[in-house]
MARZATI-14915 format. One record per residue (C-alpha): residue in three letters; x, y, z; residue number from 1. Coordinates in pm, whole numbers. Last residue first. Layout:
N
PT  residuo       x       y       z  num
PT      ALA       X       Y       Z  NUM
...
//
This chain:
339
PT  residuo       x       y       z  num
PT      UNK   -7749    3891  -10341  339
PT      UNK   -7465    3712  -10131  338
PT      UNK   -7250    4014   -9945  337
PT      UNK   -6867    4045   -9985  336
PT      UNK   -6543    3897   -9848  335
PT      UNK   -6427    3796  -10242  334
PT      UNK   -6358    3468  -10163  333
PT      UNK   -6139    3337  -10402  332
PT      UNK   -6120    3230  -10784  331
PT      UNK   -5771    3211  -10873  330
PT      UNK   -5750    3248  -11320  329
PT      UNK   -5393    3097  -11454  328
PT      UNK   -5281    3207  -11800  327
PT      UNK   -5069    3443  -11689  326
PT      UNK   -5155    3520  -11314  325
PT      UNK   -5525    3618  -11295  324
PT      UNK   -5750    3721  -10970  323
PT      UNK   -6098    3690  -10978  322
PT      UNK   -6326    3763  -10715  321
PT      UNK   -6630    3508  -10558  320
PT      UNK   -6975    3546  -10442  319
PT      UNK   -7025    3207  -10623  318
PT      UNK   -7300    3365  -10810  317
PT      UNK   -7189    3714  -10905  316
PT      UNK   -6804    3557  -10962  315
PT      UNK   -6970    3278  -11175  314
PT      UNK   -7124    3515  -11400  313
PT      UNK   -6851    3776  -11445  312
PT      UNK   -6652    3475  -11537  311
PT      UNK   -6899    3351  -11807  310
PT      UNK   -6885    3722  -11932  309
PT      UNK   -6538    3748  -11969  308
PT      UNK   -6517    3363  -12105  307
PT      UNK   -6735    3508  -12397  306
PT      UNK   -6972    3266  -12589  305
PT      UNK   -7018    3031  -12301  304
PT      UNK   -7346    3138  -12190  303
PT      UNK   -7481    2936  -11876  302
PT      UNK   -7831    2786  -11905  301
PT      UNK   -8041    2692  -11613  300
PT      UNK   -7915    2487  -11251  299
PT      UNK   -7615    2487  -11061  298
PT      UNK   -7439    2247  -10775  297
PT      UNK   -7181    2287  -10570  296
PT      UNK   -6953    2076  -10554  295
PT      UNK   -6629    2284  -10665  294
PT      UNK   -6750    2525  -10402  293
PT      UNK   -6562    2327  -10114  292
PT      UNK   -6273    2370  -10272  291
PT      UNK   -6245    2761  -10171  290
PT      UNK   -5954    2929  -10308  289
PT      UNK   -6055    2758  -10635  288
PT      UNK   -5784    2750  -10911  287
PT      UNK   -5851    2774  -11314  286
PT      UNK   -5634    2691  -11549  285
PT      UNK   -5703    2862  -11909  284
PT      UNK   -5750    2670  -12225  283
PT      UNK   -6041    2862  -12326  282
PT      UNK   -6307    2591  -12404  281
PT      UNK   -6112    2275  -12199  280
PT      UNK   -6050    2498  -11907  279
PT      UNK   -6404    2660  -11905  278
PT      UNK   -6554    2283  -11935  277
PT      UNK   -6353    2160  -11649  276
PT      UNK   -6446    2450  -11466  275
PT      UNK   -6831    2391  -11525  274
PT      UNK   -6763    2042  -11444  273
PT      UNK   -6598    2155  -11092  272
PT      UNK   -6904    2418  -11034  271
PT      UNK   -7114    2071  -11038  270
PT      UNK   -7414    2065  -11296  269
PT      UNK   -7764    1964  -11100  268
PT      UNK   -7908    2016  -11486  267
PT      UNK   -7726    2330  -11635  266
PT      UNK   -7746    2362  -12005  265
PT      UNK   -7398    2485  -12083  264
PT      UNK   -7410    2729  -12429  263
PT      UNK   -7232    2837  -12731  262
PT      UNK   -7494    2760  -12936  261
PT      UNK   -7339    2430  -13085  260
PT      UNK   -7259    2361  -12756  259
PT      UNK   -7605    2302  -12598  258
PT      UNK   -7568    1986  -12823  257
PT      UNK   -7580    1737  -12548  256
PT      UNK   -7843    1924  -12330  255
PT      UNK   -8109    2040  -12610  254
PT      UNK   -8023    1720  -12786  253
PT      UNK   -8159    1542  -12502  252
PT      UNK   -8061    1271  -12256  251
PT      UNK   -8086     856  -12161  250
PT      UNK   -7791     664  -12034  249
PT      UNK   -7596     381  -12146  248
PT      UNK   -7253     248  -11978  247
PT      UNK   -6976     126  -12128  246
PT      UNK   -6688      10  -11905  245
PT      UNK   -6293      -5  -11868  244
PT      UNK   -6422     124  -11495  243
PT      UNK   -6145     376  -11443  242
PT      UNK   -6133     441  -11822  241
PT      UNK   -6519     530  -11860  240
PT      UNK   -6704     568  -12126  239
PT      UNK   -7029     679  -12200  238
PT      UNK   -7310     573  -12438  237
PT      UNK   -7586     844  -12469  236
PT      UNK   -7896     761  -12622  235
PT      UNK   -8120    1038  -12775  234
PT      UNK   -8199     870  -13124  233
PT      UNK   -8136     469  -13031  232
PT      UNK   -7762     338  -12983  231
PT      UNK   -7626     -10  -12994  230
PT      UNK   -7351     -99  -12735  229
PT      UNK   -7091    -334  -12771  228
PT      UNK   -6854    -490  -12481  227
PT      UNK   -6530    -625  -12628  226
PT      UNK   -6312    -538  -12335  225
PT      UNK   -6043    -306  -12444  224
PT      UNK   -6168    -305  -12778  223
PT      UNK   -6501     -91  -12644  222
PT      UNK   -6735     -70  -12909  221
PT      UNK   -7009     175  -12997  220
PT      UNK   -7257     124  -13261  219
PT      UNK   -7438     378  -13411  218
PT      UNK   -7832     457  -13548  217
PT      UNK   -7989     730  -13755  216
PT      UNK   -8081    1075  -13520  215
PT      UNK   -7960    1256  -13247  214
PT      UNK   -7678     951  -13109  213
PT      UNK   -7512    1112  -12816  212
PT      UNK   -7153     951  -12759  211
PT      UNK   -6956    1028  -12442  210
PT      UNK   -6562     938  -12381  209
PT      UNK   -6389     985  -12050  208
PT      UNK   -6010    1038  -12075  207
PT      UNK   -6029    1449  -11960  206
PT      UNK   -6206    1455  -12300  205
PT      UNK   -6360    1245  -12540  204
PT      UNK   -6709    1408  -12711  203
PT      UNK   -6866    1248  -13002  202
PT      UNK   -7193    1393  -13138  201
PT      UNK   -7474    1198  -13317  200
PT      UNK   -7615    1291  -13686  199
PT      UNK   -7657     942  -13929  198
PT      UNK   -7594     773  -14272  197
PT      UNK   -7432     432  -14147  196
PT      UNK   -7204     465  -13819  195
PT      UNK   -6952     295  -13656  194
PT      UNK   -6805     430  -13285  193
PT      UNK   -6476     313  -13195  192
PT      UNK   -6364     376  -12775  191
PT      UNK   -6058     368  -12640  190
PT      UNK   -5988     780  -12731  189
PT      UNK   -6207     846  -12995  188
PT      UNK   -6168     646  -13315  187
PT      UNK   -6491     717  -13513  186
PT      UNK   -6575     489  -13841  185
PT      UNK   -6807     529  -14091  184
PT      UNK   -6928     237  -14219  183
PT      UNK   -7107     143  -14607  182
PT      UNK   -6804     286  -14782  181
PT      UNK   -6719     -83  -14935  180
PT      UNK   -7083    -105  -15051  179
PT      UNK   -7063     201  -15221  178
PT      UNK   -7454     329  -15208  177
PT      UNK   -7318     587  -14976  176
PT      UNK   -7471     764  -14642  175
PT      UNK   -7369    1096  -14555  174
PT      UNK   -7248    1106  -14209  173
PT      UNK   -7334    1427  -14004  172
PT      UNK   -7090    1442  -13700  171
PT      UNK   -7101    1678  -13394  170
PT      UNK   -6782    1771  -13225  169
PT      UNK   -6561    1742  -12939  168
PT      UNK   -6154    1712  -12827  167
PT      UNK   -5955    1463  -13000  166
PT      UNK   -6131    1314  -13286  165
PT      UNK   -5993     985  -13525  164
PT      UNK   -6100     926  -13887  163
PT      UNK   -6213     612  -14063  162
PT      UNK   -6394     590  -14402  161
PT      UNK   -6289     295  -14571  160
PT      UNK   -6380     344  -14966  159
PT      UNK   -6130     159  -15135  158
PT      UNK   -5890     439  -15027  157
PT      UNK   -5910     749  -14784  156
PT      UNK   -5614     945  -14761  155
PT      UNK   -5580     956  -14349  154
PT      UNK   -5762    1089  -14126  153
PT      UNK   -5754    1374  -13844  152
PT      UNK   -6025    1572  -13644  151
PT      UNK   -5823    1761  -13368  150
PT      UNK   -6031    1995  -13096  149
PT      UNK   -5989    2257  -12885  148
PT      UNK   -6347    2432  -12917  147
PT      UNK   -6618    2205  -13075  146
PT      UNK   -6515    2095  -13432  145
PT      UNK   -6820    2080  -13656  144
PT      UNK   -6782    1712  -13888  143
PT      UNK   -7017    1713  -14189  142
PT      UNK   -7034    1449  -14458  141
PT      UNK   -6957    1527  -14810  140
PT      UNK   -6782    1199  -14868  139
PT      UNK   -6402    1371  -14926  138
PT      UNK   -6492    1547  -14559  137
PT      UNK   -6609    1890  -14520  136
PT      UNK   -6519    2070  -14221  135
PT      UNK   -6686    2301  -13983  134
PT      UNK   -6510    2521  -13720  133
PT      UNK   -6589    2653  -13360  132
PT      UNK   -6374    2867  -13161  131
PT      UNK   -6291    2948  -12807  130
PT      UNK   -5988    2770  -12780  129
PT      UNK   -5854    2677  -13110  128
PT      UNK   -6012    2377  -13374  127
PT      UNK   -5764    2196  -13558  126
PT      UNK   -5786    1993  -13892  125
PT      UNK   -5545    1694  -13982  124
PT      UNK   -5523    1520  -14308  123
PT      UNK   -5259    1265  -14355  122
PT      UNK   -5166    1166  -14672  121
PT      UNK   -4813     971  -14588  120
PT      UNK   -4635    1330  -14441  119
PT      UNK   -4852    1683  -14568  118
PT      UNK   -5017    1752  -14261  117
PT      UNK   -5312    1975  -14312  116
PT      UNK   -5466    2303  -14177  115
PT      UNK   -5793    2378  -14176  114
PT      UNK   -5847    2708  -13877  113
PT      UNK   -5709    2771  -13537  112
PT      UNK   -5373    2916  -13679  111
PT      UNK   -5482    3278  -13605  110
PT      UNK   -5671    3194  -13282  109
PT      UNK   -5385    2953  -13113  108
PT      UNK   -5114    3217  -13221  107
PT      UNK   -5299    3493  -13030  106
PT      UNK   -5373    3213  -12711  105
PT      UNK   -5051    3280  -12601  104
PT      UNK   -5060    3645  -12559  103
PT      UNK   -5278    3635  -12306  102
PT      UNK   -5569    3884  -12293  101
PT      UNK   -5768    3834  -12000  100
PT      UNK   -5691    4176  -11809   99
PT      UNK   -5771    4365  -12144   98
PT      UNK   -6072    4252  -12177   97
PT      UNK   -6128    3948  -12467   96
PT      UNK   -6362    3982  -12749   95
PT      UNK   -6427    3619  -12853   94
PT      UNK   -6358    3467  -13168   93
PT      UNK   -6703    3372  -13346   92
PT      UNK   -6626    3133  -13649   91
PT      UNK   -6410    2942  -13816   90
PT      UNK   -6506    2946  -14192   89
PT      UNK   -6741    2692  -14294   88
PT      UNK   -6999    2905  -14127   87
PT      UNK   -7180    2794  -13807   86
PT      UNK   -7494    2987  -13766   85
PT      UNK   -7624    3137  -13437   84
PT      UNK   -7927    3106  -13185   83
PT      UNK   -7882    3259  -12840   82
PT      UNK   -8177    3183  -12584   81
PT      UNK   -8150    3433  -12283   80
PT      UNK   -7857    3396  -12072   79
PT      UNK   -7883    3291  -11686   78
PT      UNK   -8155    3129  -11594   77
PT      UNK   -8249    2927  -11300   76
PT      UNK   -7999    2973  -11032   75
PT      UNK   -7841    2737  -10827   74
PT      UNK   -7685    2757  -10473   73
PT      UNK   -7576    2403  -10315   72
PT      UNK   -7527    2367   -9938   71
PT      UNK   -7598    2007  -10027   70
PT      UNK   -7684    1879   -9689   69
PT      UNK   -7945    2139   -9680   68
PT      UNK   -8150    1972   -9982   67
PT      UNK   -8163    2214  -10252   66
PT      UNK   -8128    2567  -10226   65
PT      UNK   -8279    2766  -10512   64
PT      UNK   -8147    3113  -10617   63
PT      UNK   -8347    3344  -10810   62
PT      UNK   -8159    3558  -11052   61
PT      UNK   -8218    3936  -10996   60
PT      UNK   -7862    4016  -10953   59
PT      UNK   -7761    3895  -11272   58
PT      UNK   -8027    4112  -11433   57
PT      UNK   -7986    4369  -11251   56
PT      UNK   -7533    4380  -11332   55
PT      UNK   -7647    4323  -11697   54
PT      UNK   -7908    4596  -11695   53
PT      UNK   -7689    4830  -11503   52
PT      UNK   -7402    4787  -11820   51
PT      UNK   -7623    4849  -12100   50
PT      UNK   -7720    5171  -11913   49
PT      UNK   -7364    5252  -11885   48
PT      UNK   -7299    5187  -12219   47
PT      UNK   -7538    5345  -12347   46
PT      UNK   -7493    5669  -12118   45
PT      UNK   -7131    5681  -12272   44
PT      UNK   -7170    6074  -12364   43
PT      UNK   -7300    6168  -12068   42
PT      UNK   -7685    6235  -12083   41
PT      UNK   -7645    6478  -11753   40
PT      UNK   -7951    6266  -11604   39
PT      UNK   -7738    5976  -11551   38
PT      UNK   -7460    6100  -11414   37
PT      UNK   -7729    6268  -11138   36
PT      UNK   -7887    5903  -11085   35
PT      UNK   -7539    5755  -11049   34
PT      UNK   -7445    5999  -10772   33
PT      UNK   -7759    6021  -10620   32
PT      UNK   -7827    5671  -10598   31
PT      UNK   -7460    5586  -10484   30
PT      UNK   -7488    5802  -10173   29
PT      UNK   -7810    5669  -10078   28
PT      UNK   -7715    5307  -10106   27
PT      UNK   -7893    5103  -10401   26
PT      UNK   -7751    4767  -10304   25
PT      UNK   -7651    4612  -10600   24
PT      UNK   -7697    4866  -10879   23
PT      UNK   -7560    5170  -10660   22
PT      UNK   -7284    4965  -10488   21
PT      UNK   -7228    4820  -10817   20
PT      UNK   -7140    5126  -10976   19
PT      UNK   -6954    5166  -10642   18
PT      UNK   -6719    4871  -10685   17
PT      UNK   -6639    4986  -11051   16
PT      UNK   -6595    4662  -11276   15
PT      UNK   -6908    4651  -11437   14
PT      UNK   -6913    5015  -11542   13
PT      UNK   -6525    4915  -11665   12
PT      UNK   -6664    4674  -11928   11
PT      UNK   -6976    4909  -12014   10
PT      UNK   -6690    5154  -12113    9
PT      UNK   -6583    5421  -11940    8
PT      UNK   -6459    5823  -12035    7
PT      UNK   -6701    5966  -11849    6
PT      UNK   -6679    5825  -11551    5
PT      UNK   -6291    5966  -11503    4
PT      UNK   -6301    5806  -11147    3
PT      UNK   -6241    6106  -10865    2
PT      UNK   -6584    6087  -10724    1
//
């Protein structure tokens, strides 16, 4: 072998086709190779041990077909429970490979933080891709900014709380004993969402707008057309712009919230959703070679914590490659083996 082995990181273990020959398919060749590396206790045998147990335990995922029609492949778990603490500093930027660095996004990350808009006391606080950050609000109630996101509101007088969210993020309203400050209003996209003292999350992207109600009790209101829903703990309200409806659905805080770990829970998930999420989390665009693979469906608990590893991921499952063009990622058939 001609590779300078000894100089890699777990990064480039993961990336060498015959590292993965070895871990993958365990050819002759590679097994004596890799096992005689690994019994010279080079330098960078952490990383390289680090690096098989990744690749194994990626490989080892069961796959479940569903109905043949389908031609879906799902897994069942992917990432081992993460738990993590939001500061009330942004939080968590992602260690990016040199292939995915873009020098766009740089900007994006250092500006990501509070900043406001000085013009007729308007407040306006921005979220980057790939981060998460908390504000305080003049009441003391909570907002958490999911990744690419815009909470903004204006001075707040006679005790009207109203502020208006781009993007995602989970709300904790502090309730007041003023009885002009009794509502909390949401604008978020066409749809208001008033509150007393309660936790639910507001997500409006890609023109659809979702509301998950964890604990307390909202209202959602369509202006468009009047129609009013009334949310109990675990309630979704969802709407949609095509149908200029509301429509009410039952979930979990362990699915709507996944986000707050840095986390998909997978439930019959499409590999299109999954790209839409990506895109909206990272800001890249992402291309299938393949469009049939955008319905697949996937099952268990995709990381989102590093878009390297969330790549890596889908590439293993989808039996895909990646190929990147500025901020542009092509996913196409990579010609290999299915584990």
């Amino acid at each position: 072998m001609e590779q300078n082995y000894h100089l890699f990181t777990k990064a480039d273990f993961l990336e060498d086709a015959f590292f993965l020959e070895w871990v993958k398919h365990g050819t002759p060749e590679a097994t004596a190779f890799w096992t005689a590396y690994r019994d010279s206790a080079p330098a960078n045998l952490a990383a390289m041990e680090d690096a098989r147990k990744t690749l194994t335990a990626i490989l080892s995922l069961e796959r479940i077909r569903p109905a043949a029609a389908d031609k879906a492949q799902v897994w069942s778990q992917i990432q081992m429970h993460l738990t993590r603490e939001t500061p009330v500093v942004p939080i968590a930027k992602p260690r990016w490979k040199r292939w995915m660095v873009a020098a766009a996004l740089l900007p994006l990350m250092i500006f990501a933080a509070w900043y406001f808009m000085r013009p007729a006391g308007m407040h306006r606080v921005e979220s980057g891709y790939g981060q998460q950050v908390r504000v305080k609000l003049p009441d003391a109630s909570v907002v958490i900014l999911n990744s690419h996101s815009v909470l903004t509101y204006h001075h707040w007088k006679d005790g009207k709380r109203e502020v208006w969210l781009e993007g995602e993020a989970l709300f904790e309203v502090k309730h007041t004993e003023v009885p002009a400050a009794q509502h909390f209003t949401v604008h978020a996209g066409k749809v208001n969402v008033e509150v007393l003292g309660t936790v639910f999350n507001v997500k409006q992207r890609r023109e659809v707008t979702e509301v998950y109600l964890r604990q307390g009790k909202v209202k959602v209101s369509s202006p468009e057309n009047g129609q009013v829903l009334l949310l109990k703990p675990d309630e979704k309200a969802s709407y949609y712009p095509q149908k200029q409806q509301l429509a009410k659905n039952i979930t979990d805080a362990k699915t709507a919230l996944a986000w707050r770990e840095h986390k998909m829970l997978l439930k019959q998930t499409s590999v299109r959703d999954i790209i839409h999420t990506l895109q909206d989390t990272y800001g890249f665009t992402i291309i299938l070679q393949d469009t049939s693979i955008a319905n697949r469906t996937l099952e268990g608990t995709l990381s989102l914590d590093n878009v390297n590893n969330v790549l890596f991921e889908l590439s293993a499952i989808l039996n895909v490659k990646i190929e990147k063009n500025n901020d542009t990622l092509y996913l196409k058939d990579s010609g290999q083996r299915g584990y």
